[in-house]
C-alpha positions in Angstrom: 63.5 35.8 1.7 63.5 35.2 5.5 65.9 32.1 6.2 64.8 30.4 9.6 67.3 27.4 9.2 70.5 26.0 7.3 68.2 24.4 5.1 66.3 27.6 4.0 70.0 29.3 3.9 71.1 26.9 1.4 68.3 26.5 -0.7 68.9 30.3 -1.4 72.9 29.3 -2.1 71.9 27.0 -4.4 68.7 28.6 -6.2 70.9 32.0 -6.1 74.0 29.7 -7.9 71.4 28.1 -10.6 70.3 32.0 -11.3 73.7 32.6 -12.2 74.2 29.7 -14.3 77.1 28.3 -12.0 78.2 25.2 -11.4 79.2 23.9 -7.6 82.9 24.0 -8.8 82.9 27.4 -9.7 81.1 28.7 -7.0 83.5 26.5 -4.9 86.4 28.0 -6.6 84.6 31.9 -6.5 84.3 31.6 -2.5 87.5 29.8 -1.9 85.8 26.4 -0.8 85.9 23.2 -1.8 83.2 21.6 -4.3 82.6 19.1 -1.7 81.7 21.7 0.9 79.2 23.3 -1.7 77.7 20.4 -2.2 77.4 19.3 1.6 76.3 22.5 2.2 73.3 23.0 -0.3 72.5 19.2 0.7 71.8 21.0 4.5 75.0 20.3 6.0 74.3 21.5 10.1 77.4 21.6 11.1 79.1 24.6 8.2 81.2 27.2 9.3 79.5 30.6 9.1 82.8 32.7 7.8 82.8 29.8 4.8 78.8 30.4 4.5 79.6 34.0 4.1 82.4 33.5 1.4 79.8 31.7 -0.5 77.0 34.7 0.0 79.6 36.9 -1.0 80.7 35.5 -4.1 77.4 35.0 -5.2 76.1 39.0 -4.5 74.4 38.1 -1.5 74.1 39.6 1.9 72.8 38.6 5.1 70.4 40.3 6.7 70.0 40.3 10.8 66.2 41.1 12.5 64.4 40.8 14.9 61.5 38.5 14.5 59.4 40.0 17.1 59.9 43.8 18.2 58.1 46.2 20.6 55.3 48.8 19.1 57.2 51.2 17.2 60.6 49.9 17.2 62.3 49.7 13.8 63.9 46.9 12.6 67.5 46.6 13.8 69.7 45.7 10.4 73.2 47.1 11.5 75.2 44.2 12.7 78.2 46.0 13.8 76.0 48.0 16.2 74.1 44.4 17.1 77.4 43.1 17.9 78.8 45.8 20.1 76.2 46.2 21.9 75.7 42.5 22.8 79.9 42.2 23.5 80.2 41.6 27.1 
């Protein structure tokens, strides 16, 4: 699924969390986060932390996926976000 906002990201979360038959506590207490936060959070929350986002993604078998939206003719998809990273470290 191709998440363009926090919105999409937690719809996702919380359609990923239903799946699994979870309540918010348990995915709060799975990820290390409070129940409040997972519920801020699926409600669209635009300000939440990206290492607690990636708690939750994690505890719930998830990964995130980096790409390019638009690239030139024949380039492949860049996925590797350690080699993103380095290469955009100043």
């Amino acid at each position: 699924m191709k998440a363009r906002s926090i919105r999409d990201l937690a719809a996702v979360v919380r359609g990923r969390r239903r799946d699994l038959g979870l309540s918010q506590a348990e995915l709060a207490a799975r990820a290390g986060v409070s129940r409040k936060w997972i519920y801020q959070f699926e409600a669209g929350k635009p300000t939440a932390e990206l290492r607690l986002i990636l708690a939750v993604l994690e505890a719930l078998g998830l990964v995130l996926d980096v790409t390019c939206e638009e690239q030139a003719p024949g380039e492949q998809p860049t996925s590797d976000l350690d080699r993103l990273i380095e290469e955009h470290r100043g």
